[in-house]
PANU-537503 format. One record per residue: x, y, z of N, C-alpha, C, O in turn; residue in one letter. Coordinates in Angstrom, 2 decimals. Layout:
# residues N
+---------+---------+---------+---------+---------+---------+---------+---------+---------+---------+---------+---------+----+
!    n_xx !    n_yy !    n_zz !   ca_xx !   ca_yy !   ca_zz !    c_xx !    c_yy !    c_zz !    o_xx !    o_yy !    o_zz ! aa !
+---------+---------+---------+---------+---------+---------+---------+---------+---------+---------+---------+---------+----+
!       X !       Y !       Z !       X !       Y !       Z !       X !       Y !       Z !       X !       Y !       Z !  a !
...
+---------+---------+---------+---------+---------+---------+---------+---------+---------+---------+---------+---------+----+
//
This chain:
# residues 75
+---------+---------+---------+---------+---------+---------+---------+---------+---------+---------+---------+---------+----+
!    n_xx !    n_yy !    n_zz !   ca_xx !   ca_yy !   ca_zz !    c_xx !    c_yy !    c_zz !    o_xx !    o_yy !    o_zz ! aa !
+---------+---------+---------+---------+---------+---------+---------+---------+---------+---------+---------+---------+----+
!   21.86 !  -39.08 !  -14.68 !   21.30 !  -38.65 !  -13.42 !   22.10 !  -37.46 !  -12.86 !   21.46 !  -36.60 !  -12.27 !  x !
!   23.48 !  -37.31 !  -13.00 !   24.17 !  -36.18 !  -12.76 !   24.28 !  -35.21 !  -13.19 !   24.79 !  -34.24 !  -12.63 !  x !
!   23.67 !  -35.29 !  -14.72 !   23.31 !  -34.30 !  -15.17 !   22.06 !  -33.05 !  -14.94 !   22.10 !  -31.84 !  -15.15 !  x !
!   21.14 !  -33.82 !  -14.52 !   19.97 !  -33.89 !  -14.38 !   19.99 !  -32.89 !  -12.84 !   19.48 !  -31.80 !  -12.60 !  x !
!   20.83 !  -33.81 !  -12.00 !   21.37 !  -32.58 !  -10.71 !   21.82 !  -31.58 !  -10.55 !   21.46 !  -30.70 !   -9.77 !  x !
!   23.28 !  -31.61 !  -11.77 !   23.68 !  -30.22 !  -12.00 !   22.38 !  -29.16 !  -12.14 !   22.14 !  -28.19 !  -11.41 !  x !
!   21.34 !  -29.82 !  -13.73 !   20.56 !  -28.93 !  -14.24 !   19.78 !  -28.42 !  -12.95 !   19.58 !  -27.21 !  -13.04 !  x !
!   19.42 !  -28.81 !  -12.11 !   18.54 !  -28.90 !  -11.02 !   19.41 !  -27.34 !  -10.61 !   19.34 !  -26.12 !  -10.71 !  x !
!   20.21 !  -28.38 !  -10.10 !   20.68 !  -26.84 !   -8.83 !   21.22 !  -25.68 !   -9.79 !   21.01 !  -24.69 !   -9.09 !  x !
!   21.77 !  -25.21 !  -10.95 !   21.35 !  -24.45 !  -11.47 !   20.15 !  -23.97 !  -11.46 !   19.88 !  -22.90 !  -10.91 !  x !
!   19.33 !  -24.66 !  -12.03 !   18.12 !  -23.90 !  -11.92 !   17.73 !  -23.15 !  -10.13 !   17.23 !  -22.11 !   -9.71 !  x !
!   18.07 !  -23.87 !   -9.78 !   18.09 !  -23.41 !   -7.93 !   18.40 !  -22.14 !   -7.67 !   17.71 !  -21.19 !   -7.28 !  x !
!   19.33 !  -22.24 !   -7.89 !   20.74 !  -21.08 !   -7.87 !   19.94 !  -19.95 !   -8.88 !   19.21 !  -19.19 !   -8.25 !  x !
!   19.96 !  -19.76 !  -10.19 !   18.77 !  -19.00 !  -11.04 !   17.85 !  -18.57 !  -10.52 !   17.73 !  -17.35 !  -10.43 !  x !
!   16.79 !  -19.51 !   -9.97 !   15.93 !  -18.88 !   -9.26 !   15.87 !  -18.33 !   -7.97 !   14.88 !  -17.76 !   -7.53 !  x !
!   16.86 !  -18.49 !   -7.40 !   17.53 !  -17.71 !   -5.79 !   17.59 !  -15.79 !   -6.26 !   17.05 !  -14.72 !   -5.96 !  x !
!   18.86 !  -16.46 !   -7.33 !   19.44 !  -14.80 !   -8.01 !   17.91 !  -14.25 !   -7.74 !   17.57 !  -13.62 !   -6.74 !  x !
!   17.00 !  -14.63 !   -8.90 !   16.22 !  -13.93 !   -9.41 !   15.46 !  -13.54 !   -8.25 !   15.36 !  -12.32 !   -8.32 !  x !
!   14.86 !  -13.98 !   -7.17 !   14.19 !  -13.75 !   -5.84 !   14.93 !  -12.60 !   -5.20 !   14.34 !  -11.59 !   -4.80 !  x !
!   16.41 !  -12.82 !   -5.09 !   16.91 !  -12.07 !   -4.22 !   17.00 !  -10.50 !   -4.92 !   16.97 !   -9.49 !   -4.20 !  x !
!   17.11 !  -10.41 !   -6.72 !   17.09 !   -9.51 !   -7.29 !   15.64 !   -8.31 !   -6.73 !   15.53 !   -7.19 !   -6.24 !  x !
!   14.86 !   -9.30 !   -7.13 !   13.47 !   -8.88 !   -6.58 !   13.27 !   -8.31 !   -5.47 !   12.64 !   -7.25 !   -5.46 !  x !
!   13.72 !   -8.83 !   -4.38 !   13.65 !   -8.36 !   -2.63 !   14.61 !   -6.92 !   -3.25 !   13.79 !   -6.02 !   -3.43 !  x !
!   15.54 !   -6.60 !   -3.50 !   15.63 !   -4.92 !   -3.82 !   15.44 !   -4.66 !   -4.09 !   15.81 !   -3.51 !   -3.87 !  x !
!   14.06 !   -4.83 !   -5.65 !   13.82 !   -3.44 !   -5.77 !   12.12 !   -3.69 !   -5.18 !   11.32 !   -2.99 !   -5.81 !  x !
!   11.64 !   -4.36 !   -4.34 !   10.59 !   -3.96 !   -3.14 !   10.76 !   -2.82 !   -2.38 !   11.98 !   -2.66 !   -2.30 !  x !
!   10.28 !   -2.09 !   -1.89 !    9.81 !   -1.39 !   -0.87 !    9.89 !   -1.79 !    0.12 !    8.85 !   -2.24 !    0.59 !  x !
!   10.85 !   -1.83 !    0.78 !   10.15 !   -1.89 !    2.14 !   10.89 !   -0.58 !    3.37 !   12.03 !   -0.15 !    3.57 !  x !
!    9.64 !   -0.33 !    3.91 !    9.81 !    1.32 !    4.90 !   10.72 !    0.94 !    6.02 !   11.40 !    1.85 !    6.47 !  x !
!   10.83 !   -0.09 !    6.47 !   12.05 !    0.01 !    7.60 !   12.96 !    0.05 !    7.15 !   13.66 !    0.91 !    7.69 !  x !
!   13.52 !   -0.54 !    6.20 !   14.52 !   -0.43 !    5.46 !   14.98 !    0.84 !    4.58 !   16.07 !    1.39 !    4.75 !  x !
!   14.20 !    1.17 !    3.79 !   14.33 !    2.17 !    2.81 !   14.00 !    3.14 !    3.15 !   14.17 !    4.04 !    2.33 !  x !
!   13.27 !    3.57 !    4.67 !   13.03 !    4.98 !    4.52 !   13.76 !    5.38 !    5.43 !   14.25 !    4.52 !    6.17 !  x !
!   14.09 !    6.92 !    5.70 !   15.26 !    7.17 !    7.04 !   14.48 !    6.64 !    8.27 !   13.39 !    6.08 !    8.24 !  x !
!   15.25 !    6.92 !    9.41 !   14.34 !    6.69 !   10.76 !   13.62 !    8.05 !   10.93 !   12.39 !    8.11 !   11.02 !  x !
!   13.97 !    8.52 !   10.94 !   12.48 !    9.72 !   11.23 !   11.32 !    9.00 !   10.61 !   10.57 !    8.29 !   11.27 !  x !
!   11.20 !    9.22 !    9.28 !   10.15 !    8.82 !    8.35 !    9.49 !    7.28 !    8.73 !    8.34 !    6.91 !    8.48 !  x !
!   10.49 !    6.56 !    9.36 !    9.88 !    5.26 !    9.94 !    8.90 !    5.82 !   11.00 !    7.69 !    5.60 !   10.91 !  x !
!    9.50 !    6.59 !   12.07 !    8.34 !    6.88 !   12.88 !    7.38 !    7.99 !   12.65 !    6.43 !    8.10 !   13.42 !  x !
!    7.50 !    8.57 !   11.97 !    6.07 !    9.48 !   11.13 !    5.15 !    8.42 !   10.68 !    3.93 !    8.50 !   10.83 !  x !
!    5.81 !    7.36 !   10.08 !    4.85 !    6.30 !    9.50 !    4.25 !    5.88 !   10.23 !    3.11 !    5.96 !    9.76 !  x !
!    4.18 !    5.37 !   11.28 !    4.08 !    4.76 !   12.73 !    3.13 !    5.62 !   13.30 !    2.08 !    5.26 !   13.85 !  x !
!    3.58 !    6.89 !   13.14 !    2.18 !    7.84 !   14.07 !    1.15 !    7.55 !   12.81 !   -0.02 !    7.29 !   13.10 !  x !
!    1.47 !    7.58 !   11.68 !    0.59 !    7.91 !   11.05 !   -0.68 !    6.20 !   10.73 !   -1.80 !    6.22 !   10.21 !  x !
!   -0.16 !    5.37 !   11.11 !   -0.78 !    4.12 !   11.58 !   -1.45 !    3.98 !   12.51 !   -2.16 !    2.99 !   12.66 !  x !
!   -1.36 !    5.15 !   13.50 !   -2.25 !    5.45 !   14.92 !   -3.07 !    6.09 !   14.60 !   -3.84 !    6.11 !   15.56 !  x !
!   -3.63 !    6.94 !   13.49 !   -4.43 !    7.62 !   13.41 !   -5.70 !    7.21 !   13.00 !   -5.78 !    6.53 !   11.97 !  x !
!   -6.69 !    7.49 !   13.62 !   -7.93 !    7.04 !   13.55 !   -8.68 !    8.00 !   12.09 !   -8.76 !    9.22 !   11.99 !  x !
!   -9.01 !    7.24 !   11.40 !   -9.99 !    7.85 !   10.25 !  -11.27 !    8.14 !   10.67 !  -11.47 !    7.46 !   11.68 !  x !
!  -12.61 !    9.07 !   10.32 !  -14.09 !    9.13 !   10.97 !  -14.12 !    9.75 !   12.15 !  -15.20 !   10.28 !   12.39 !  x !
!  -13.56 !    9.84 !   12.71 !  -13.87 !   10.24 !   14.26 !  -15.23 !   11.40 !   14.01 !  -15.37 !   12.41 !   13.31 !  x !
!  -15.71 !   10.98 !   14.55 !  -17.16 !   12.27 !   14.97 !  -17.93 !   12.65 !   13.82 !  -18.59 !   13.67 !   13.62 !  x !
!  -17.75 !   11.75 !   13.19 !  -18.53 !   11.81 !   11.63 !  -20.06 !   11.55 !   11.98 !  -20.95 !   12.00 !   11.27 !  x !
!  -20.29 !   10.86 !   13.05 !  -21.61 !   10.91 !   13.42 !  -22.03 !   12.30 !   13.42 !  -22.83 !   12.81 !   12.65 !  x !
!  -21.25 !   12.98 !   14.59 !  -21.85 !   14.19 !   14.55 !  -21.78 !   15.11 !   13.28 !  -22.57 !   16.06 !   13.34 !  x !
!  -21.06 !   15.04 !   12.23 !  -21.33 !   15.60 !   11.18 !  -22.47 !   15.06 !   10.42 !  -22.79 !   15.73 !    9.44 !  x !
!  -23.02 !   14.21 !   10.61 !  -23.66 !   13.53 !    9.71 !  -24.87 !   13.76 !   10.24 !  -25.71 !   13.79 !    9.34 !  x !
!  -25.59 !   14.03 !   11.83 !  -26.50 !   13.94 !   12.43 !  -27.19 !   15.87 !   12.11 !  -28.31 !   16.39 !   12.03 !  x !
!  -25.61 !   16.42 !   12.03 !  -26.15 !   18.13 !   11.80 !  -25.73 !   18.61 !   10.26 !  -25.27 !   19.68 !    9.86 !  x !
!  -26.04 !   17.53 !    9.64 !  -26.28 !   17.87 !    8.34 !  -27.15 !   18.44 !    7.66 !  -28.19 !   17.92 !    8.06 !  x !
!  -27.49 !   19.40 !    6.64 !  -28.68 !   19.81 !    6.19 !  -28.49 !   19.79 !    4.59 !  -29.23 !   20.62 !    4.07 !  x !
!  -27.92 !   19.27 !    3.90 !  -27.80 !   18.34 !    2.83 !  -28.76 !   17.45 !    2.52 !  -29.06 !   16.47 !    3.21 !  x !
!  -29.42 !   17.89 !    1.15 !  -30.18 !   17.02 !    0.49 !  -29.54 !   15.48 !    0.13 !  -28.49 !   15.30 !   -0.48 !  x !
!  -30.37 !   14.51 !    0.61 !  -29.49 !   13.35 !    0.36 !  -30.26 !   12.68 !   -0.88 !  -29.87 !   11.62 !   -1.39 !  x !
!  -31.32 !   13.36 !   -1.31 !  -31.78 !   13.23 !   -2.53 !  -31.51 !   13.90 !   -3.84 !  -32.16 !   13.62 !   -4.85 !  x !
!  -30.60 !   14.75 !   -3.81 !  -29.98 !   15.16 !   -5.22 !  -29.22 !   15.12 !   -5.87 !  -28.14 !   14.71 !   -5.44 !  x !
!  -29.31 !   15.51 !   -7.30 !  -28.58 !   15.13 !   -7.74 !  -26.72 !   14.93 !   -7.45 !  -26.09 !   15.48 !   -6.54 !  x !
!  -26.37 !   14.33 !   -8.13 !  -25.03 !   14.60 !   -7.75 !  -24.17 !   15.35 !   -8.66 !  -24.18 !   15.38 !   -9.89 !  x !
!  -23.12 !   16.18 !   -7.49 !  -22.71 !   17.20 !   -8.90 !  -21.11 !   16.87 !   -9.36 !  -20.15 !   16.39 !   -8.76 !  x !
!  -21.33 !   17.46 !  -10.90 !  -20.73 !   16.92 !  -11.58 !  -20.44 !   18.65 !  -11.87 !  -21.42 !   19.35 !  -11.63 !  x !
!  -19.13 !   19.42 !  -12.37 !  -18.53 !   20.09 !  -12.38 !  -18.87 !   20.32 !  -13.90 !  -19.01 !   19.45 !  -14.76 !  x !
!  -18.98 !   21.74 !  -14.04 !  -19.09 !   21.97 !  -15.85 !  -20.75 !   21.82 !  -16.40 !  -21.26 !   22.43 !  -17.34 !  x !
!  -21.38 !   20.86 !  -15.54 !  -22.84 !   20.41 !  -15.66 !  -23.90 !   21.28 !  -15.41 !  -23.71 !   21.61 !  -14.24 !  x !
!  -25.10 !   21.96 !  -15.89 !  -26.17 !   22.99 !  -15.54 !  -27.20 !   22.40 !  -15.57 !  -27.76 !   22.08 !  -16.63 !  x !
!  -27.73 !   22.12 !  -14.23 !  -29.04 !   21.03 !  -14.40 !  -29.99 !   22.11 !  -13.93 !  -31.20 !   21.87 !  -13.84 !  x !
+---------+---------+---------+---------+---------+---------+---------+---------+---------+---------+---------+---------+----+
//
């Protein structure tokens, strides 16, 4: 049975290492990036994607029936 415990918490201990190995080489931006770049990131999380795409989309004059183009292609 004491053996059996040792093997245990070894294995414990093994698999700790190996977790904690892991957590460095993750990514993570608060950590790893300077502070400037933390808050560039931050604005850049505020930024809204689409905005006024309606109105591009409403004064469009684009065929929405053709083909689609493909570069190099002579249809």
């Amino acid at each position: 049975v004491e053996e059996e415990l040792q093997e245990q918490e070894f294995l414990d201990r093994c698999f700790q290492e190996m977790l904690e190995e892991e957590e460095q080489d993750w990514f993570i931006p608060a950590r790893d990036l300077p502070q400037g770049m933390a808050q560039l990131q931050q604005q850049l999380h505020g930024l809204a994607v689409g905005d006024g795409s309606d109105d591009i989309l409403s004064k469009s004059n684009l065929n929405p029936d053709a083909k689609e183009f493909v570069p190099g292609v002579k249809y």
